[in-house]
N, C-alpha and C positions, 0 to 999 in steps of 0.2 A: 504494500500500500504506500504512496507515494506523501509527501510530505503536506498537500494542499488537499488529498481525498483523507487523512487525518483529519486535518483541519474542518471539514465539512462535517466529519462525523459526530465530532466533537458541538459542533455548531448545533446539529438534529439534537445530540444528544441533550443537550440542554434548554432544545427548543426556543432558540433565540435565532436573530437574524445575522447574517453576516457584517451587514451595515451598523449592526448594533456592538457586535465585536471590536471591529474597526474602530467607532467611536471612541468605545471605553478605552482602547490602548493607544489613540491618537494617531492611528492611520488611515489613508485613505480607501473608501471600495477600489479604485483603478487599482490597487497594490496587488489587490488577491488577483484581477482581473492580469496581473502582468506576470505572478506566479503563474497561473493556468497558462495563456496563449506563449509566455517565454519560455516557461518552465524553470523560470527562477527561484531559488533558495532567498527568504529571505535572511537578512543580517543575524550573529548571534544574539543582539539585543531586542529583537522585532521577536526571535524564539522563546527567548526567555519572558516577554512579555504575555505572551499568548500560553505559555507554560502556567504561568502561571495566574494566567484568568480563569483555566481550568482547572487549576489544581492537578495538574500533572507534572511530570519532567520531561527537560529539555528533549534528552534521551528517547521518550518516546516518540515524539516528533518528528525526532531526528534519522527513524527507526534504529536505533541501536536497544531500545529495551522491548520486550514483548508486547503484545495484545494487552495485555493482565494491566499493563500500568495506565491505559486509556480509564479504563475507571475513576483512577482517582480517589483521593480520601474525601468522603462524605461524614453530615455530624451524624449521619446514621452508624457509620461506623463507631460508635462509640461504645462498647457494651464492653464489660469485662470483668467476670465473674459473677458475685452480686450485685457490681457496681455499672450503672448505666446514665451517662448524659442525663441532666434534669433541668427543668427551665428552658428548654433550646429557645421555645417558643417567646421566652423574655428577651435573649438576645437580640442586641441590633443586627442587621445585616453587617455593619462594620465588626462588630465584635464576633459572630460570627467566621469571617474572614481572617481576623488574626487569631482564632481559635484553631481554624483548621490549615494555617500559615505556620502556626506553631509544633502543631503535631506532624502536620509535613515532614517540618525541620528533625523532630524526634522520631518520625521513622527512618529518615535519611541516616542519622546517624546509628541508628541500632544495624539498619543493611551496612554502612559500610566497616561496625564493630564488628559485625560477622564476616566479613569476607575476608578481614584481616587475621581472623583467629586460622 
């Protein structure tokens, strides 16, 4: 799957417009539209934005990581043991965001504490 039918998938997947994409990370429609007809890559900083509008990694985008990382960390993922998320629904969408910015960042670090053991 190529880097811009990612991109699409992701877009369905969360049911938003590409225009609206675009927006929130300060680019323009023609940009995707110059991915598809050029078939250009965009910049690592254009990646990593989009990366992380979804809550995914660079990596997947990039395809260097599998299908499995399109996902993404959701606050539904939160459950663990007894213990399960409470109040999401008090949450701001901001706070939401660095919730799941945060876990991101600690799952990132436990994958690359295991890869090192």
């Amino acid at each position: 799957m190529t880097f811009i039918d990612k991109v699409k998938q992701l877009i369905d997947r969360d049911g938003i417009s590409a225009n609206k994409l675009f927006a929130d990370i300060g680019l323009s429609h023609n940009t995707m539209r110059n991915w598809i007809d050029k078939g250009q890559t965009p910049s690592s900083d254009t990646v990593a934005k989009i990366a992380k509008y979804f809550n995914i990694s660079s990596d997947y985008l990039l395809g260097i990581e599998t299908e499995k990382a399109a996902q993404g960390i959701t606050l539904n993922d939160f459950e663990i043991g007894d213990y399960k998320l409470s109040a999401i629904t008090e949450y701001s969408e901001e706070e939401k965001q660095e919730f799941l910015r945060l876990a991101k960042m600690f799952d990132d670090s436990v994958k690359l504490k295991k890869q090192e053991e």
